[in-house]
N, C-alpha and C positions, 0 to 999 in steps of 0.2 A: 596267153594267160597274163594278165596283169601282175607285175610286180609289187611287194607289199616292203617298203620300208616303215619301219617305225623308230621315231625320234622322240627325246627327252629330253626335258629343259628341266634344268635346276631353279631354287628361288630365287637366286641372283637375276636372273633372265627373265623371269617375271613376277619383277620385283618393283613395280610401280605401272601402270595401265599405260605408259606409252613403251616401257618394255614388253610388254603385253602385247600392243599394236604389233610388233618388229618380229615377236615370234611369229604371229599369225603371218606376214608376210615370208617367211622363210617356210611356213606349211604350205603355203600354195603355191611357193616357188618347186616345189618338191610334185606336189602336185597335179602341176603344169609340166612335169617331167615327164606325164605319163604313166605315174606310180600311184596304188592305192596307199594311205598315209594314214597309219594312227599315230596320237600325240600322248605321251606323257609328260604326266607335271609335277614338279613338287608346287607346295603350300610358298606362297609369295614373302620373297624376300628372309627374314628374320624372327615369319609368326611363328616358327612353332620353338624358336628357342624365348619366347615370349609368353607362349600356353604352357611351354612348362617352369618359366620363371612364376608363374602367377600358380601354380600346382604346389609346388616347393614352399612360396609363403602360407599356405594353407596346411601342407602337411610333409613334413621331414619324407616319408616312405609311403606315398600317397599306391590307390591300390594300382595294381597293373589294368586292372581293364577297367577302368577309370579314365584312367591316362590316354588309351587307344578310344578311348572313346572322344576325351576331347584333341588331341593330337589330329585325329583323322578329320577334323573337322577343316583345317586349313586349307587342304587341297580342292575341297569342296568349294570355294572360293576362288580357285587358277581357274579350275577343269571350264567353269562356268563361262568366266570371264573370257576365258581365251575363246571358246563356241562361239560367243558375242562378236569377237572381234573379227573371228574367220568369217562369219556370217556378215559381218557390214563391210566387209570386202567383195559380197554376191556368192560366196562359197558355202554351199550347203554344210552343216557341222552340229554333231551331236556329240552333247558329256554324260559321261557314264562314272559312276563311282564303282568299287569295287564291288561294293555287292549286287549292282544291278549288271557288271557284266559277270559274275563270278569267276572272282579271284578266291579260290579255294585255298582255307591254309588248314596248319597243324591248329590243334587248340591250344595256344601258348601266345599269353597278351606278351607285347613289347615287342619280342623279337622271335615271331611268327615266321616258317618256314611255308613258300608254295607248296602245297600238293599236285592242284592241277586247277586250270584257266578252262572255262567254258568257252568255246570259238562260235556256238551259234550266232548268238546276238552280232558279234563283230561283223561276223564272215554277212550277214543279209544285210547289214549298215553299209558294209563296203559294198556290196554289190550294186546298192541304191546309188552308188557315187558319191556317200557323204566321206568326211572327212570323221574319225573319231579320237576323243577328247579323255583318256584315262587319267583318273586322278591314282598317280603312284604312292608308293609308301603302306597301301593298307591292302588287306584282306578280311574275309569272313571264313569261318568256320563252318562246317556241317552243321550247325545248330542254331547259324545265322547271327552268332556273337562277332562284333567289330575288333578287327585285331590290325597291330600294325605290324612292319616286319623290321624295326631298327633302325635306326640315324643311319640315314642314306639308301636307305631304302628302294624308291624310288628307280636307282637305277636297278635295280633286281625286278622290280616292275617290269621294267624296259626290254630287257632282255626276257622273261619267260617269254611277256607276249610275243616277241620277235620268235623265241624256241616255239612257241605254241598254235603260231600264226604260220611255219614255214616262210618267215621272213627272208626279203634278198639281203637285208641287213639289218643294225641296229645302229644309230647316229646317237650320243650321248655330248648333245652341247651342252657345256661349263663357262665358265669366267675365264678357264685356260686354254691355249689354242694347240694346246693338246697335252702328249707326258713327254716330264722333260727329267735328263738325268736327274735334277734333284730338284728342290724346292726353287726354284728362280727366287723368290723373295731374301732369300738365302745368302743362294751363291748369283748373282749376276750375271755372269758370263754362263751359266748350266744351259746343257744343249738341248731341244728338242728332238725328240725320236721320229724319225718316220713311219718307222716300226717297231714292234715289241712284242713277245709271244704271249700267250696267257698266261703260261707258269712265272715268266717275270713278274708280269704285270700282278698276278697273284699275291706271289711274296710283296711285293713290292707295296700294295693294297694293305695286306697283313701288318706289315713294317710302318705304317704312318703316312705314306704318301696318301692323300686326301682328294687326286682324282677322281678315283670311281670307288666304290664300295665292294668289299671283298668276292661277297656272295654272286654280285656278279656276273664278275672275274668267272666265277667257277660254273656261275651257271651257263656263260658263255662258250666257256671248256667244254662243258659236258655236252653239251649241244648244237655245239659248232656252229655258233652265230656270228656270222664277220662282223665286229665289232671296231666303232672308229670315234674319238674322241676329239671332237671338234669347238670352236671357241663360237660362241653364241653371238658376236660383233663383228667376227670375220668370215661369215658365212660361205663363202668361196674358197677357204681353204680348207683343205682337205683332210688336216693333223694329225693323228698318229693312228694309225691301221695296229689291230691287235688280232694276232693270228698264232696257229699251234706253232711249236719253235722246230718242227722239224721242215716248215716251211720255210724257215730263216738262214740268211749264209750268215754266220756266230763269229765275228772278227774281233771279239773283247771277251776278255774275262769276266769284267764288270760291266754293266749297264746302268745300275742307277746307286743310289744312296739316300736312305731316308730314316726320318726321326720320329718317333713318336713321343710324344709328348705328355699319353694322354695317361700313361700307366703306374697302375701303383703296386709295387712292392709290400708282400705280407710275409713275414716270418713268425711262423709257429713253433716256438722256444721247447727243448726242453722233452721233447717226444718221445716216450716208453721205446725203448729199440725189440721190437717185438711186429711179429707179423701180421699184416691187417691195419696198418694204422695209414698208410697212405689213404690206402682205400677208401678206408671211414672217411676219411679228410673229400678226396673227390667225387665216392660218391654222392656225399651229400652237399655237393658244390653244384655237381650237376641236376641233382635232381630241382635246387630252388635257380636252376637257367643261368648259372654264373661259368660264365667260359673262361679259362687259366689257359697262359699262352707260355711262360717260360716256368722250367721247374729247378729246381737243385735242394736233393738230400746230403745232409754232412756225414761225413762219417762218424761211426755212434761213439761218445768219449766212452773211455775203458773204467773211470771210478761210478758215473752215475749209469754209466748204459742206455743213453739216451742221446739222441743227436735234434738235430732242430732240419724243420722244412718249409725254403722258402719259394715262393710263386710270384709271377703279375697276374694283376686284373687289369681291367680297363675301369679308368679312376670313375667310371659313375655307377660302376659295384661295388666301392669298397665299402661303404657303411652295410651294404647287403651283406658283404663278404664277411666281416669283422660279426655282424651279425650271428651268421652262419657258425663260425667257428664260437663261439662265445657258446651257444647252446650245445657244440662236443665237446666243451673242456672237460667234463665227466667223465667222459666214456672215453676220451682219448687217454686223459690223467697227465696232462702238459702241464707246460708255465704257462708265459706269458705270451701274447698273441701283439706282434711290433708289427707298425704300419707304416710305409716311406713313401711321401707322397712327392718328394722331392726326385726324382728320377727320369731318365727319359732312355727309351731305344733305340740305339741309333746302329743302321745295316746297313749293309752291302749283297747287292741282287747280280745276276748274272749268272747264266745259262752255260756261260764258257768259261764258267771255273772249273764247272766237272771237270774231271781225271785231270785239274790244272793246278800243281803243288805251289806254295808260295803265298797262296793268295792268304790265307790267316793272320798267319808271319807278319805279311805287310802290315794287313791292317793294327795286330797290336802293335807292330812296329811303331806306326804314326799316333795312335790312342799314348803309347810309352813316352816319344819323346814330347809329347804337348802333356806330361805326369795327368791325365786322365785316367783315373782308377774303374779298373772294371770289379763290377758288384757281381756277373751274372753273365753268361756265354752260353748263346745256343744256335746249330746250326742245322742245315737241311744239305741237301745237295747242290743248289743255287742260293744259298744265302746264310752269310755268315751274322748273329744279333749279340749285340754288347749292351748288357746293361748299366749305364752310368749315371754320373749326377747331370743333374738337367741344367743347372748353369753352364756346363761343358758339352751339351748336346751341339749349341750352334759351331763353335769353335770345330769341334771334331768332325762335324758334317763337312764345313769346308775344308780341313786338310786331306780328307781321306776322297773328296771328290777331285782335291789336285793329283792326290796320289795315282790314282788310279786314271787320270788323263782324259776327263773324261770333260773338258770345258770346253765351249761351240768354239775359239780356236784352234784349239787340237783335234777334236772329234768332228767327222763327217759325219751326214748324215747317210743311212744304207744305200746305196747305190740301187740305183733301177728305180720305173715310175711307180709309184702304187697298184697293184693289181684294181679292175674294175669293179668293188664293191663296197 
């Protein structure tokens, strides 16, 4: 039985028609492995933060299925091209967009959740010996509405099909030649991993690192896709294998350090200290699709009986957000509703902090003596999050990735070869 890897290229990778040629020669080198090959793509280069610059001058809060409707249109433009390309190399190859292989989603424009991938179409494509051409990023709904699934998308593509296809793997080439303790643009010297578990890589995703997209991360977890992040220019190398962590020998605490940049801080001044009022506040957060990632209620003052609750967003909901709360001021009976847009996340990930005391300590430690004020602290069991001001996000990232020893001359990479997938 034939092998079925399936690979995804970002729009960096093709992101001009002679990067376009070079991917197509890395599909048939795969190929020529002996492997059945599907390809996903994102939208080339720069267009879709292009489709939605041109959306934005048109309309401050244009509709959502508006959006997915022009959004989805980029990809439609790789998927084709790249066919092209595979095909004037003598390799049979067909593009399929999401609705003609069904990518089945929730009914929810922007940031559409899989439900389920049709495998007919694929499964008689591959057997024909072609090569197939997914355009990532989008789905349809039961009702045949275009929907997309959220900035970065794409690789959530990559991976259901792999979950969906019984893939032998998922290959996710990028710009980077794979995940490295921290931002290299950053820190210079940050190491590249050979490995890394899902749950790292999760938080890690969650946290601002801007390898791969969170969903994912998770949807590779749940499904147990060997998943491997590879550099789209150095295609022989191998780069960072992502696997469950109890396949992993854990010789650190810390593993990585990352920033997010992208988050804005809401405080809701002033809040009746009475029961039900969080609530009011997320349920109707959730119901208009706005995801809140850090929380902290104050304790309520003793003369007004009211305390204040603040959250992040991801800074391209906050006018939604701000929205959002503006029509509870009624029914809440608050002040004022303060927005910081000036802030960034900056964590600490690692699998062998569990039952490992200290690790906190250190890091306010390092936050303390570089006077980095923390606004907002939250943790999980592999990751410690600080919320701070975002002039001090770079600073902090590099002392706390010194701290923790985690630069390609101190840090080896795991020992042993990479397992074969």
């Amino acid at each position: 039985m034939r092998r079925i890897i399936v690979q995804k290229f970002g729009g960096t990778s093709v992101a001009d028609t002679e990067k376009i040629k070079n991917v197509a020669k890395t599909v048939i080198k795969e190929k020529n492995n002996g492997n059945d090959v599907v390809v996903v793509v994102s939208a080339m280069g720069h267009t879709t933060d292009y489709l939605v610059k041109m959306a934005k001058d048109i309309s401050k809060l244009p509709s959502g299925r508006e959006m997915d409707m022009l959004l989805s249109t980029g990809e439609g433009v790789s998927i084709a091209l790249l066919a092209m390309a595979i095909q004037a190399e003598g390799y049979d190859a067909v593009s399929f967009n999401a609705m003609q292989v069904g990518i089945l989603t929730e009914n929810i424009h922007t940031k559409a959740r899989i439900i389920k991938i049709e495998t007919e179409k694929l499964k008689k494509n591959l057997n024909e010996g072609k090569i197939i051409v997914v355009a990532g990023f989008q789905g349809v709904t039961e009702a045949g509405e275009i929907t997309t699934l959220g900035r970065g998308g794409s690789d959530t593509s990559a991976v259901a099909l792999a979950a969906a296809l019984n893939a032998e793997r998922c290959d996710i080439y990028t710009d980077v030649e794979g995940v490295y303790t921290t931002d290299p643009r950053v820190v210079k010297n940050a190491s590249r991993l050979s490995e890394i578990s899902y749950e790292e890589m999760l938080e890690l995703a969650h946290a601002g690192a801007n390898v791969l997209h969170p969903r994912s991360v998770e949807t590779a977890k749940l499904n147990h896709v060997p998943l491997r992040v590879r550099s789209s220019f150095k295609t022989d190398d191998l780069g960072t294998l992502i696997l469950g962590v109890e396949k992993m020998e854990i010789d650190r605490p810390v593993t990585g350090v990352a920033a997010d940049l992208s988050q804005t801080r809401i405080v809701v001044c002033d809040v009746p200290d009475i029961p039900g009022q969080a609530a009011n506040i997320f349920t109707k957060l959730a119901k208009d699709n706005i995801s809140v990632d850090m929380i902290i209620q104050s304790y309520a003052r003793k003369v007004s009986n009211t305390n204040d609750i603040a959250f992040t967003v991801d800074s391209a909901d906050t006018d939604k957000t701000v929205a959002t709360l503006n029509s509870l001021k009624d029914t809440l009976k608050c002040g004022e509703i303060q927005v910081d847009r000036e802030i960034a996340k900056v964590s600490i990930v690692g699998a062998g902090m569990i039952d490992r005391p200290g690790i906190a300590s250190a890091m306010f430690d390092v936050l303390a003596r570089l006077q980095v004020n923390i606004k907002m602290i939250s943790t999980s069991e592999i990751k410690i999050s600080c919320l701070v001001n975002k002039e001090d996000a770079e600073k902090a990232v590099k002392a706390l990735h010194e701290e923790f020893g985690l630069s390609c001359d101190i840090v080896a990479d795991v020992k042993g070869d990479l397992p074969n997938v």
